[in-house]
LOLORO-717983 format. One line per 2 residues: their letters; for each residue y negated, x, z of C-alpha. Coordinates in nm, 2 decimals. Example, Ala and Ser with C-alpha at 12.3 -4.5 7.8 and 13.67 -1.06 7.14 Angstrom:
<recs>
AS = 0.45 1.23 0.78; 0.11 1.37 0.71
</recs>
This chain:
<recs>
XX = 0.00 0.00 0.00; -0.21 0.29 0.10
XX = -0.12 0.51 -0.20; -0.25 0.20 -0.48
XX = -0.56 0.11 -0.28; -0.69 0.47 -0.38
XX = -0.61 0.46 -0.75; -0.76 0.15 -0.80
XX = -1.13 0.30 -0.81; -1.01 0.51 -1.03
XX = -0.90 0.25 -1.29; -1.25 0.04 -1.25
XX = -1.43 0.35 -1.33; -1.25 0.44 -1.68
XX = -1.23 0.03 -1.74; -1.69 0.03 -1.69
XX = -1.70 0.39 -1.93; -1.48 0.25 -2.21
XX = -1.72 -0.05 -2.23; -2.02 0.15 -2.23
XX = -1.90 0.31 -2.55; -1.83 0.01 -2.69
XX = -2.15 -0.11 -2.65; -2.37 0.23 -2.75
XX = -2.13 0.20 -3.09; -2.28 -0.15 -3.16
XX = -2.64 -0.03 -3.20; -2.81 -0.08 -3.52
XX = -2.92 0.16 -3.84; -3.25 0.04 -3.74
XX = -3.27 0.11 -3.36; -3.09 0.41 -3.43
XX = -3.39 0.50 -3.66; -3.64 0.38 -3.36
XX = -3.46 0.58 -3.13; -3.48 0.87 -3.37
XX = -3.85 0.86 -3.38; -3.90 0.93 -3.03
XX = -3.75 1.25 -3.06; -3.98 1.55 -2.93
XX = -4.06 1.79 -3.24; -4.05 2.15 -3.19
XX = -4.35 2.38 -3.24; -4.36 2.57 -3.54
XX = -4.34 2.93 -3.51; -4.64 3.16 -3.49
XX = -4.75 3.35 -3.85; -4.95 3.67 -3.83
XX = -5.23 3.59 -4.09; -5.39 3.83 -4.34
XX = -5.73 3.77 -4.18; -5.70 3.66 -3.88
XX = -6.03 3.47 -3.74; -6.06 3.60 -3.36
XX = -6.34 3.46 -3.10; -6.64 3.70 -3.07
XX = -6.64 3.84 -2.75; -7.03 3.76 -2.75
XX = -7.25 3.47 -2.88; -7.39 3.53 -3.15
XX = -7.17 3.83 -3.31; -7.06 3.73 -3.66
XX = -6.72 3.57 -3.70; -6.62 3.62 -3.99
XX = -6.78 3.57 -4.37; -6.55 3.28 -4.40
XX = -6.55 3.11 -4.05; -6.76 2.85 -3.98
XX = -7.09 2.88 -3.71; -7.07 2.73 -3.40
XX = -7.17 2.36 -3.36; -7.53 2.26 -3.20
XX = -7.33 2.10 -2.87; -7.22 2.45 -2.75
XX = -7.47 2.67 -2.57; -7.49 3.00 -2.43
XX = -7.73 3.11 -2.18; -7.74 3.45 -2.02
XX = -7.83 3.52 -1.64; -7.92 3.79 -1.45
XX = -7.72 3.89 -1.12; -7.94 4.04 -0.81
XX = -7.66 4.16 -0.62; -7.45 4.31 -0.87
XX = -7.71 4.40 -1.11; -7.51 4.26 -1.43
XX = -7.62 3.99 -1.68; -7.35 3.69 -1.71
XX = -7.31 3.51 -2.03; -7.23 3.14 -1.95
XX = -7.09 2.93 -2.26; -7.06 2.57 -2.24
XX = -7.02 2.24 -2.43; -7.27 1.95 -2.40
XX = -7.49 2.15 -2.13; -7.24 2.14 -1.84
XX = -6.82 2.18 -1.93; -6.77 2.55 -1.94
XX = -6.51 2.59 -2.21; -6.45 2.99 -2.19
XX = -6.50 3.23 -1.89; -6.82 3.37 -1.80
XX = -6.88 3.73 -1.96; -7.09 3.97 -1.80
XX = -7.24 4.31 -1.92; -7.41 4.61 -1.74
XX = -7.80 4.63 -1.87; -7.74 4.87 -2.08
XX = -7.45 4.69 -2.25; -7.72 4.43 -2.27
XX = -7.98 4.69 -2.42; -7.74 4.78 -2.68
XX = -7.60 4.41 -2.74; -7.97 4.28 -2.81
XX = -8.08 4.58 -3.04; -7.79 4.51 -3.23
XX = -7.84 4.09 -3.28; -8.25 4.19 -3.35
XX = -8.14 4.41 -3.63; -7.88 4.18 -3.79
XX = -8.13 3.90 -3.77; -8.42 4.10 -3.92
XX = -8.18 4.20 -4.23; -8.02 3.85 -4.26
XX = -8.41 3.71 -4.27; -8.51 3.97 -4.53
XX = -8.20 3.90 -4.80; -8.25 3.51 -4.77
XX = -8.62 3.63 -4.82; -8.54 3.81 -5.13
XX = -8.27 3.56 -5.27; -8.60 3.28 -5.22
XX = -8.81 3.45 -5.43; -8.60 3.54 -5.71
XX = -8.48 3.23 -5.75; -8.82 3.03 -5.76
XX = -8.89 3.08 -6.10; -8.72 3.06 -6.41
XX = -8.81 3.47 -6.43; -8.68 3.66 -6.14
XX = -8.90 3.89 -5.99; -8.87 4.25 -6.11
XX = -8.95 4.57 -5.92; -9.06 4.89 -6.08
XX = -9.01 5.22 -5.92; -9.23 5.49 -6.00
XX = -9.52 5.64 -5.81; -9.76 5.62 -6.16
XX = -9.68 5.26 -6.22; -9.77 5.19 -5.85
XX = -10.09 5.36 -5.87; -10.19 5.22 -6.22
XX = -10.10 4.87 -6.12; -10.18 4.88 -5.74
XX = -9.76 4.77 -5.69; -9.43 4.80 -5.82
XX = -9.37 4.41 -5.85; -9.38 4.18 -6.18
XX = -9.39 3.81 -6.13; -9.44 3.59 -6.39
XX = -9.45 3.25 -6.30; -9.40 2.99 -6.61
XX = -9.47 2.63 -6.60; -9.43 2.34 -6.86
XX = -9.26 2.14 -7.10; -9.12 2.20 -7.47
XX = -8.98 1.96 -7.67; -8.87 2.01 -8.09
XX = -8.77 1.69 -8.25; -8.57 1.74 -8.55
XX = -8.43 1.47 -8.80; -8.38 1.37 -9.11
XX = -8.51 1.08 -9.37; -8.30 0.95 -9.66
XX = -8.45 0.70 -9.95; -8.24 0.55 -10.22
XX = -8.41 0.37 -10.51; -8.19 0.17 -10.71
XX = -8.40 0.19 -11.00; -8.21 0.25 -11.38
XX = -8.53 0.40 -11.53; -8.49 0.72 -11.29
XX = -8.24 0.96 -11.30; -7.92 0.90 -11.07
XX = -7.97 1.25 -10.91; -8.29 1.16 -10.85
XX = -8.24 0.81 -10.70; -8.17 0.98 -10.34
XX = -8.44 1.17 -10.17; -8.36 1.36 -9.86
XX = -8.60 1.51 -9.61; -8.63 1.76 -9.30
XX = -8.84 1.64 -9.01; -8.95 1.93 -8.76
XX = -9.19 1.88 -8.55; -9.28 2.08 -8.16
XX = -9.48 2.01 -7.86; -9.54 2.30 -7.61
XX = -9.76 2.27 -7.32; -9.73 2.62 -7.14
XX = -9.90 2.74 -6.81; -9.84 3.09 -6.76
XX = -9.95 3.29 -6.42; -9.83 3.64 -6.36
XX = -9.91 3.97 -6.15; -9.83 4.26 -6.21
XX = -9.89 4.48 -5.91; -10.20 4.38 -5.73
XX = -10.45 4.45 -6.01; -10.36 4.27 -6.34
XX = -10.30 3.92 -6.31; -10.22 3.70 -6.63
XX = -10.33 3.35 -6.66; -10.28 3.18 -7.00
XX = -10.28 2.77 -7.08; -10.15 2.63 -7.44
XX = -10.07 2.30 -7.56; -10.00 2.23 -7.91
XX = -10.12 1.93 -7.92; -10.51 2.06 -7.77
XX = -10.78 1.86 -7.89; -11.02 2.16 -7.94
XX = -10.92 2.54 -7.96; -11.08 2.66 -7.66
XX = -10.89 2.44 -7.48; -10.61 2.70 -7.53
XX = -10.72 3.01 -7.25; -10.60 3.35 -7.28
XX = -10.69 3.57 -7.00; -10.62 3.94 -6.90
XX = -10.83 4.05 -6.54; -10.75 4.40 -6.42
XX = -10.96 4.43 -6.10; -10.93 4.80 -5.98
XX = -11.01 4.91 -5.61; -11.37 5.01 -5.43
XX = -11.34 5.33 -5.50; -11.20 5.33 -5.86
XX = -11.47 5.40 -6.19; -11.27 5.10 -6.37
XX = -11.38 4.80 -6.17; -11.23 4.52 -6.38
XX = -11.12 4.44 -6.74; -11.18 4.13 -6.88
XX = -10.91 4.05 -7.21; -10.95 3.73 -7.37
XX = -11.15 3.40 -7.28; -11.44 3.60 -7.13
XX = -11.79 3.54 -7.05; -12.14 3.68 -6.93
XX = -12.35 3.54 -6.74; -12.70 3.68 -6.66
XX = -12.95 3.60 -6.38; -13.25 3.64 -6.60
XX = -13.41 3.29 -6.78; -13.58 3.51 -7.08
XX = -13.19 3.60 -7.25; -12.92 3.33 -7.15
XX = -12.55 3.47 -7.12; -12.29 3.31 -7.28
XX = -11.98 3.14 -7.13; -11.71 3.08 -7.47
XX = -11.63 3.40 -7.56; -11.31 3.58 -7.67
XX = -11.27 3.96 -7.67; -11.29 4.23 -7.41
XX = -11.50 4.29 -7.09; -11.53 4.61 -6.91
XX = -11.66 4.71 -6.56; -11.71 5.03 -6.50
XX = -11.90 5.21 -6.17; -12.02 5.56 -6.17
XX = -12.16 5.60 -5.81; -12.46 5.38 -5.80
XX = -12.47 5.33 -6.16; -12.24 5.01 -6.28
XX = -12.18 4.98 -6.68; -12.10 4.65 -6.87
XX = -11.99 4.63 -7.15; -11.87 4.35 -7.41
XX = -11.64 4.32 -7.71; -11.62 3.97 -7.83
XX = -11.63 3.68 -8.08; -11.84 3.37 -8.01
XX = -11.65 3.05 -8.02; -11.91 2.78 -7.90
XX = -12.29 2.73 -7.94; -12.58 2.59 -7.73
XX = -12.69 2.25 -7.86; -12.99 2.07 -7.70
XX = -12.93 1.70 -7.71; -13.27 1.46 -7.68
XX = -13.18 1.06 -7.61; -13.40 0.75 -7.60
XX = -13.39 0.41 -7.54; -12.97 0.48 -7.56
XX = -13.01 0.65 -7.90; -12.96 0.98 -7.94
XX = -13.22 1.19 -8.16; -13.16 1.50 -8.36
XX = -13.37 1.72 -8.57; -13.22 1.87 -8.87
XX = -13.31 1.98 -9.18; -13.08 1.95 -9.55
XX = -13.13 2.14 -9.82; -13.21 1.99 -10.22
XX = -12.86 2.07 -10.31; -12.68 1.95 -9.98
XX = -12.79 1.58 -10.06; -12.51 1.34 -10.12
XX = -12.44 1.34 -10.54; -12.49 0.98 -10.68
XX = -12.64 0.86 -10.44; -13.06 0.92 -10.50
XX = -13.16 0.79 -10.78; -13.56 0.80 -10.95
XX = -13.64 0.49 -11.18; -13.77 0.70 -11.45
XX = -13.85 1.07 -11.50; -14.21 0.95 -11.50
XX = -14.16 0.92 -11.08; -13.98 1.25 -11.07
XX = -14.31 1.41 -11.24; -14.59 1.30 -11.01
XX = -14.32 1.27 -10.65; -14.45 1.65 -10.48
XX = -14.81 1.50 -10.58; -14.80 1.18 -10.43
XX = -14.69 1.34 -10.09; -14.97 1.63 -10.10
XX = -15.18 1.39 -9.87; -14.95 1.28 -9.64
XX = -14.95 1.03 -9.43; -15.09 0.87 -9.73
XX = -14.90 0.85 -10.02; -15.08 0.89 -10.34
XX = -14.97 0.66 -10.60; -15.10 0.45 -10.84
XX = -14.75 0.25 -10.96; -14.62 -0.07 -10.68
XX = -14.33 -0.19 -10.84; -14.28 -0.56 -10.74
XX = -13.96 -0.61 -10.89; -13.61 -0.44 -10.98
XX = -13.24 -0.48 -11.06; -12.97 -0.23 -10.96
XX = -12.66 -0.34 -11.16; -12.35 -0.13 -11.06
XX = -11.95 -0.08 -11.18; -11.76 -0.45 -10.99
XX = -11.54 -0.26 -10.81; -11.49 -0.52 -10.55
XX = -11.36 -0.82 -10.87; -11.63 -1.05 -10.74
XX = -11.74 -1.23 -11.07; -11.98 -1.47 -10.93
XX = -12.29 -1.27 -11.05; -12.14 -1.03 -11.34
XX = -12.28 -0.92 -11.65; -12.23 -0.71 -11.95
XX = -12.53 -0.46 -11.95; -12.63 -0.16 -12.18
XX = -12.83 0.12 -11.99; -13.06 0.37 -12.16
XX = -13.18 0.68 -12.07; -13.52 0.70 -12.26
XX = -13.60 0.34 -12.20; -13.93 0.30 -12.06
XX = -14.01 0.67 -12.07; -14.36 0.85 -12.24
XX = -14.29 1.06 -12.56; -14.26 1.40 -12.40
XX = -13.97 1.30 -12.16; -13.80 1.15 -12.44
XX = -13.46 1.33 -12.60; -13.59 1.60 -12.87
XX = -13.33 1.47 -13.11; -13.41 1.08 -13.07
XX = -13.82 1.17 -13.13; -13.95 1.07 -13.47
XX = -13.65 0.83 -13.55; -13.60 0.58 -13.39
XX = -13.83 0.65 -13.09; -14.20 0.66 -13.13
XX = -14.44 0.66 -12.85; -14.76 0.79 -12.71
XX = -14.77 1.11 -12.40; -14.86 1.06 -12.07
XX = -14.79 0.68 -12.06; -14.68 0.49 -11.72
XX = -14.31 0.40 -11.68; -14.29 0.06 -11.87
XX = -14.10 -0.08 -12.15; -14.40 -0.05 -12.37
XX = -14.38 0.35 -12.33; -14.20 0.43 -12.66
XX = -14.02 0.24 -12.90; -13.72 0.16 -12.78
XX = -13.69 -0.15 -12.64; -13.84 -0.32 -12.94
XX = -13.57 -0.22 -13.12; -13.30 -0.24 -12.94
XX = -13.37 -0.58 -12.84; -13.44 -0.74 -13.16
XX = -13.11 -0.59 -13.28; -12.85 -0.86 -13.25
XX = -12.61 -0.63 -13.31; -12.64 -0.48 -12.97
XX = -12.70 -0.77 -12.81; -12.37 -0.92 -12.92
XX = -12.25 -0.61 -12.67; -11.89 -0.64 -12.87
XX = -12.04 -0.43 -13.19; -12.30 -0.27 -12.98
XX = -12.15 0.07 -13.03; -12.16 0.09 -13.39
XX = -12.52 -0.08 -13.41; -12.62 0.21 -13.14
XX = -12.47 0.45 -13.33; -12.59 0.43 -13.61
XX = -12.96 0.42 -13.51; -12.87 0.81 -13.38
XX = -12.79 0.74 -13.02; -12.45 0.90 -12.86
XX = -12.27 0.74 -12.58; -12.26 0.86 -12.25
XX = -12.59 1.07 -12.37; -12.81 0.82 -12.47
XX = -12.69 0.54 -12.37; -12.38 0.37 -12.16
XX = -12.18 0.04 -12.18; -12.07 -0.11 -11.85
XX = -11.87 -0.45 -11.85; -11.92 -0.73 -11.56
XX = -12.13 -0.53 -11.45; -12.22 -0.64 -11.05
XX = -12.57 -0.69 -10.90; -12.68 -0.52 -10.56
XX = -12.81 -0.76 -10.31; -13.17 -0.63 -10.14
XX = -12.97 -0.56 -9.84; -12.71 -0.29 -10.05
XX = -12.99 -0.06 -10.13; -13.32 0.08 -10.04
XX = -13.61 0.08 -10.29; -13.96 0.29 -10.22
XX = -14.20 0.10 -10.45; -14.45 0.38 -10.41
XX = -14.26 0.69 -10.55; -14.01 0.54 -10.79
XX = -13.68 0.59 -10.62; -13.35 0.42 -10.45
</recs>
């Protein structure tokens, strides 16, 4: 009884374990995949890299060319020990978690730390100082060694600064006419546009003396509106005290001769002790116009020359007005004349086809003119006449022939008729067909001297 009380235990224990298997074989795929998730992954081994990235041992020290700066939460703030003489380097995260140990250095440690961190910031200033300034413009800027080019040019720097906008537009036109009375290779006609707009602001030194300042636009309005200057200013000391090339000018302080300001040429300073030298090379490009207005007008003066008036556009009446015109005006103010014409006719080509008031007409050249003013070859036959008779039709012959003539009044057969009484077109006389009458208001008459 006592020996299968003891095994008994024994039994209930293998019975409980086989039914726990049982049971951990009837779990899913899927909790099994749960169950794998939860499993703790192993760190991956350490790698020795090719550049490693190590923490400065100071703030501030460079870190590497690739590694980034620290961020603008972390702060580092050194403080000086009393008692043990030493300056402590306190780095921290937000002002108050201290997220490395304190670092401390003897004072000259400190000496040589600082030196070093002033001298990397100077040089880091002056390369991105550099870099700047060659990259501002679309020309970098060039230095020049040599001690003559530094004394010449006060410097050994060139900077030209450009500024402005240039634009070519390029294209082409093609016609076709479809037209059979041209040639088919000549039907289609191709042609090149080019056309360019530059507007160009240039400013440059060279050194501290020359300086180059030049403006162009293509498109200028006037020419002196496109400046050109050269200004070499040399030192206190120097004979050359500037040069002028270019747009110059010189003004002077006296009234009696007045400088000019458009010029174009060369300028030159020069100092030789007390005496200073000026001189000028140059072409004028403007001129000095005194301009008078009243009541909103504005008046000029100006003379014009016999042959500068306007062709066809003065005419006399008859070469009787021409003879006594220079003495008529001898007495100005008043005009001596003893002819006022009360009425007159100017008939002209229609150019504008307005047949409202048009006529055939027949003009002479010796109508109305005295004997002596009368063609050579027309005198005798058929003109006859009197000298030194007034402008009128009753001067010569002429007009009582030609207008009893019905032949030249028919105006159809007037050439022959004319032409056989001696006179020659275009010499003598000239046919003009609807012909068109000036209104008063289309020309100006002076009834005293004989002309329009």
């Amino acid at each position: 009884m006592t020996e299968r009380s003891a095994k008994l235990p024994v039994f209930l224990l293998v019975r409980w374990a086989a039914l726990l298997a049982l049971l951990l074989l009837g779990v899913t795929e899927a909790d099994a995949h749960l169950f794998g998730n939860l499993v703790l992954q192993v760190d991956s081994p350490e790698v020795d890299l090719i550049w490693p990235i190590q923490d400065p041992p100071a703030a501030g020290q460079p870190t590497g060319g690739i590694d980034l700066q620290d961020p603008n939460n972390i702060s580092n703030e050194w403080i000086y020990d009393p008692n043990t003489g030493q300056y402590i380097l306190n780095s921290s995260v937000g002002g108050s978690f201290d997220y490395r140990p304190p670092m401390s250095m003897t004072l000259d440690e400190y000496l040589q730390y600082d030196l070093e961190r002033a001298m990397e910031t100077y040089w880091l200033e002056r390369v991105e100082e550099d870099s700047e300034a060659g990259m501002k413009g679309l020309i970098p800027e060039i230095k020049v060694r040599g001690e003559a080019f530094d004394r010449i040019f006060g410097g050994n720097t060139i900077n030209i600064r450009p500024q402005g906008s240039a634009e070519v537009i390029f294209g082409i036109n093609t016609s076709r006419t479809d037209n059979p009375r041209i040639p088919v290779d000549q039907r289609r006609i191709t042609t090149f546009n080019f056309d360019q707009r530059i507007q160009l602001n240039l400013v440059g030194n060279i050194g501290e003396k020359l300086k180059i300042n030049t403006n162009y636009n293509t498109e200028a309005t006037f020419d002196f509106e496109n400046q050109v200057k050269l200004d070499y200013t040399g030192y206190e000391d120097e004979i050359i005290q500037k040069i002028e090339a270019g747009n110059v000018s010189l003004p002077l302080n006296g009234t009696l001769i007045q400088g000019s300001q458009s010029l174009f040429g060369l300028k030159t300073e020069l100092r030789f002790g007390r005496l200073t030298a000026t001189a000028i090379f140059s072409q004028e490009k403007g001129q000095r116009r005194n301009v008078q207005v009243s009541g909103g007008a504005q008046t000029n003066t100006f003379d014009i020359k016999a042959d500068d008036y306007e062709a066809n556009k003065y005419y006399f009446l008859s070469y009787f007005f021409r003879e006594q015109y220079e003495d008529a005006l001898r007495t100005l103010p008043t005009v001596n004349s003893e002819v006022q014409i009360t009425r007159v006719e100017v008939w002209v080509t229609n150019t504008r086809f307005d047949f409202q008031q048009n006529r055939n007409i027949i003009g002479f050249t010796d109508l109305g003119e005295s004997i002596e003013h009368v063609s050579p070859e027309l005198i005798g036959s058929p003109i006859n006449g009197a000298p030194g008779q007034f402008a009128s039709n009753d001067a010569n012959t002429l007009y009582q022939q030609v207008s009893t003539n019905t032949g030249i009044r028919s105006f159809v057969n007037s050439s022959s008729a004319l032409q056989s009484l001696g006179l020659q077109a275009a010499r003598h006389y000239e046919k003009l067909e609807s012909a068109r009458m000036l209104q008063p208001n289309e020309y100006t008459l002076n009834n005293r001297l004989g002309f329009i």
